[in-house]
C-alpha positions in Angstrom: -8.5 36.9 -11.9 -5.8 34.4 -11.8 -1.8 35.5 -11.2 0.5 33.8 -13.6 3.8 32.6 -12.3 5.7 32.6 -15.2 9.9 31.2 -15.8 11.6 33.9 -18.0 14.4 31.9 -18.3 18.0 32.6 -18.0 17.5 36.0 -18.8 17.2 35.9 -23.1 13.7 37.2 -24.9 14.0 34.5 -27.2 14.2 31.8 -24.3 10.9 32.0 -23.1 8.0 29.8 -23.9 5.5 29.8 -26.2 2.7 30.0 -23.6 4.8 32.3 -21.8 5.0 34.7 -24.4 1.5 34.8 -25.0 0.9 35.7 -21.0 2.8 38.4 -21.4 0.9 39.7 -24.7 -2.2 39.9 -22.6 -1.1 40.9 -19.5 -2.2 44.0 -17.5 0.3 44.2 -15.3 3.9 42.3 -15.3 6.1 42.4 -12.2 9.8 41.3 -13.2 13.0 41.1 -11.6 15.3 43.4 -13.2 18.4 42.1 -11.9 18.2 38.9 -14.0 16.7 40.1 -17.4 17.7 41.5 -20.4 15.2 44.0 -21.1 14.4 42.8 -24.4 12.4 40.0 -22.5 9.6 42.7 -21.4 9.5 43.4 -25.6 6.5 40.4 -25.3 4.4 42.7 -23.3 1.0 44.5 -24.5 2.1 48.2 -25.1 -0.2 49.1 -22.3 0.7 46.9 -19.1 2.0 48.1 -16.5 5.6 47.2 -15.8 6.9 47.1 -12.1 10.5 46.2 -11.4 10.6 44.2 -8.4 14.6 44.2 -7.8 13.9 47.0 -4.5 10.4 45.6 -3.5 10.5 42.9 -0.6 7.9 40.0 -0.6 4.8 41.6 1.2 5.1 44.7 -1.4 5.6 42.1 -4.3 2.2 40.4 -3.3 0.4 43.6 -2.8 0.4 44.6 -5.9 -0.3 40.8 -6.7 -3.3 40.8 -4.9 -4.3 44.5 -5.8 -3.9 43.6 -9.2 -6.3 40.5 -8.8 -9.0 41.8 -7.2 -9.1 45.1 -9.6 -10.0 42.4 -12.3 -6.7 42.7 -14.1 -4.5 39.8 -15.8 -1.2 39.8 -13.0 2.3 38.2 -14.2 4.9 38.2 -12.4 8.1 36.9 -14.2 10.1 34.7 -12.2 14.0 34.3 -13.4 15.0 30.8 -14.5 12.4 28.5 -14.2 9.5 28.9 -10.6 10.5 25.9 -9.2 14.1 26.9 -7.9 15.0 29.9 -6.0 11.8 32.1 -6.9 10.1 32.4 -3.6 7.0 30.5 -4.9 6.3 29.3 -1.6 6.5 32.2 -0.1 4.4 34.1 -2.5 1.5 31.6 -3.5 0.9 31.1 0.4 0.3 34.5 0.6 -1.9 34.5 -2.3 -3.7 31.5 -0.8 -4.5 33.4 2.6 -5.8 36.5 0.4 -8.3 34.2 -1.9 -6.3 34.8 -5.0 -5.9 31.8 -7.9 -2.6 31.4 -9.5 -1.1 29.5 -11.7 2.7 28.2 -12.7 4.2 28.2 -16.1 7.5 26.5 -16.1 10.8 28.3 -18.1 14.4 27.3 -19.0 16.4 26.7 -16.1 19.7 29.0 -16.2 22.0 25.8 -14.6 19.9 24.6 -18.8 21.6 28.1 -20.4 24.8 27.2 -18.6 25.2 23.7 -20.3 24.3 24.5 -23.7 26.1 27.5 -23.5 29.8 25.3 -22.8 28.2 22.3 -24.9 28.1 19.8 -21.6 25.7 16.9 -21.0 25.7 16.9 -17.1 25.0 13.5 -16.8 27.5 11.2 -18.7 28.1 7.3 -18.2 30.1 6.0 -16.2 31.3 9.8 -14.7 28.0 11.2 -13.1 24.5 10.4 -13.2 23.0 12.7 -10.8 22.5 16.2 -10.3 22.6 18.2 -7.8 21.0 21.8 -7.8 21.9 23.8 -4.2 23.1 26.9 -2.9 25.6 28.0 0.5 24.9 29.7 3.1 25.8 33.1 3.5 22.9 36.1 4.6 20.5 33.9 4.0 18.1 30.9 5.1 19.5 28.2 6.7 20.3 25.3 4.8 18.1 22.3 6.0 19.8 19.6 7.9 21.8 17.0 5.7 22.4 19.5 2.6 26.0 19.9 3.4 28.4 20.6 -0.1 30.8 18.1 0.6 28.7 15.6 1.0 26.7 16.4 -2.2 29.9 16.7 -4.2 31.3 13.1 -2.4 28.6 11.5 -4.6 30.1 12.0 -7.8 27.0 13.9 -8.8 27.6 17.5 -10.7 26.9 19.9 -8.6 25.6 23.6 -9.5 25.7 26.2 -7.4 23.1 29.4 -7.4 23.2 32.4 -5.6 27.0 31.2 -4.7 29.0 33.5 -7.1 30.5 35.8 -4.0 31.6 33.0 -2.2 33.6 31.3 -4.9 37.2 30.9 -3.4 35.6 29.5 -0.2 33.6 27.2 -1.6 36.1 25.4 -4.2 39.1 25.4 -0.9 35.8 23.3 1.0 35.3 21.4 -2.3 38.9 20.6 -3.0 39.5 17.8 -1.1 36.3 16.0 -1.8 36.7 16.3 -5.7 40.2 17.1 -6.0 41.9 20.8 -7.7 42.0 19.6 -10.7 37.9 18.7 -10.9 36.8 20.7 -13.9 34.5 23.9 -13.0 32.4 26.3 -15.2 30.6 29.4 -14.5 28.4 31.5 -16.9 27.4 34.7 -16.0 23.9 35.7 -17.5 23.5 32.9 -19.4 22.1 33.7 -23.1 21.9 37.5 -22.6 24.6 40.4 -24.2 26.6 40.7 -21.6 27.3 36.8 -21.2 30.7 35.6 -19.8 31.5 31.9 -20.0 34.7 31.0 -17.5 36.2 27.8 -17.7 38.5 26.2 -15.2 39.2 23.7 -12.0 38.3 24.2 -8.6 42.3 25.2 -7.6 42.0 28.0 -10.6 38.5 28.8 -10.9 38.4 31.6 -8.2 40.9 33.7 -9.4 39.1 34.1 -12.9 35.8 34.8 -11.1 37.3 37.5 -8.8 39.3 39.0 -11.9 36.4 39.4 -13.6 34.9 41.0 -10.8 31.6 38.8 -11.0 28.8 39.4 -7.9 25.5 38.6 -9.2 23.6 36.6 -11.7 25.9 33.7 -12.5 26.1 30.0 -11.8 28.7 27.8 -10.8 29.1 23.9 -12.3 31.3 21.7 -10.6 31.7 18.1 -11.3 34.1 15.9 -14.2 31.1 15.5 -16.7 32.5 18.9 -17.7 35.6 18.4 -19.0 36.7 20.2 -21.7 36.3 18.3 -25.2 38.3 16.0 -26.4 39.6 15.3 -22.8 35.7 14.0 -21.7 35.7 10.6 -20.2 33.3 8.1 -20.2 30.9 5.3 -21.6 28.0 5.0 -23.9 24.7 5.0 -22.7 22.8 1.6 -23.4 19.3 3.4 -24.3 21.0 3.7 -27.4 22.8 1.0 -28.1 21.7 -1.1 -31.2 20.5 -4.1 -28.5 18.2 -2.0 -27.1 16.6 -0.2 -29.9 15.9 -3.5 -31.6 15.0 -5.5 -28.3 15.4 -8.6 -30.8 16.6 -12.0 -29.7 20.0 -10.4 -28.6 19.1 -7.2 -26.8 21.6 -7.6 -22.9 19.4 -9.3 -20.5 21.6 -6.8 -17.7 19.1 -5.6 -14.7 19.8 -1.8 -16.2 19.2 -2.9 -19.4 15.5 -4.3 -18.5 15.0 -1.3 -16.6 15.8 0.7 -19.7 13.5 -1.9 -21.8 10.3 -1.1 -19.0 10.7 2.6 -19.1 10.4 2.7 -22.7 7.6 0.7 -23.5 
């Protein structure tokens, strides 16, 4: 039988996809991180599968009962937060699976860093202020970061950055931010994203910490940094030309700029 990787999203029941939902339905067994969730999202399981919380299970217990579950001829998801493509341990996991003989499979969910934008309203790429993202983590008991990812030099590009698994380490990281981006560079962390207890702070990278430590958050939030999220009504910025009337018409005036005939390719 094949084990489902499957994105719960930031956290929300109703945030899930269609085909995840339906993975759940007829699952027999669901393994899902209980940190992250709101418990309404296991609401999508079959009445009879087995639930196991993997928040106090390290990876080789996780895959055993991935594996076990497999080979006893069951139907085996295990709910990743977010979406499976960032900090899930896919790797890890399906290599695992791989050296056992077991299929899998990945169904992609809504990024939290997703949640966090819609949640304050932002676009995180806006003309003319930042075009790039950049989707990292620090350092702290964990992995190594690989050679080149260094913070400042991510946040020297202009890009906006957002920071997982970073939320303890706040104050440290916005006093190695601040001269790269400057104190007043507007910041944003949400803290479980789309779920009941949801917190939304809003502030610059000189101000940001205090909020974060006064609201005593540890876990389960992610940090924005970057001036594509200034507040409304003080939000720089141009207009995007995949918009603008030359474009859409691609008529006998339509800008004959190297972007724009990039834009013109890409949408054929």
């Amino acid at each position: 039988m094949t084990v489902h990787f499957v994105g719960a999203g930031p956290g929300s029941a109703d945030l899930l996809t269609v085909r995840a939902t339906r993975l759940l339905a007829s699952a027999d067994v669901v393994l899902y991180p209980g940190t992250y969730l709101d418990p309404e999202v296991l609401s999508h399981c079959g009445p009879r599968a087995t639930l196991v919380d993997t928040q106090d299970l390290d990876l080789d217990q996780i895959t055993a009962h991935l594996v076990d579950g497999s080979r006893a001829g069951l139907d085996v998801v295990r709910l990743t937060s977010g979406d499976p493509s960032l900090y899930s341990a896919l790797h890890e996991q399906t290599k695992r699976l791989d050296a056992a003989d077991v299929t899998w499979s990945v169904t992609p969910g809504v990024p939290a860093y997703a949640a966090a934008a819609a949640r304050v309203g932002s676009e995180l790429t806006v003309p003319l202020v930042a075009q790039s993202v950049v989707l990292t983590r620090t350092q702290a008991r964990s992995t190594a970061m690989g050679a080149g990812e260094s913070l400042t030099d991510f946040a020297a590009t202009g890009a906006t950055v957002v920071l997982h698994l970073a939320i303890t380490r706040t104050r440290a990281l916005m006093a190695e931010l601040e001269p790269v981006v400057g104190g007043d560079c507007p910041v944003v962390v949400v803290h479980r994203a789309s779920q009941p207890e949801e917190l939304v702070l809003r502030g610059t990278v000189d101000s940001i910490a205090e909020a974060v430590e006064e609201a005593g958050l540890r876990q389960a939030a992610v940090v924005l940094v970057g001036r594509a999220l200034a507040a409304s009504g003080t939000r720089a910025g141009g207009e995007s030309y995949l918009y603008s009337p030359p474009v859409i018409g691609w008529g006998s005036g339509w800008r004959s700029s190297g972007l724009v005939a990039q834009v013109r390719l890409a949408n054929r």
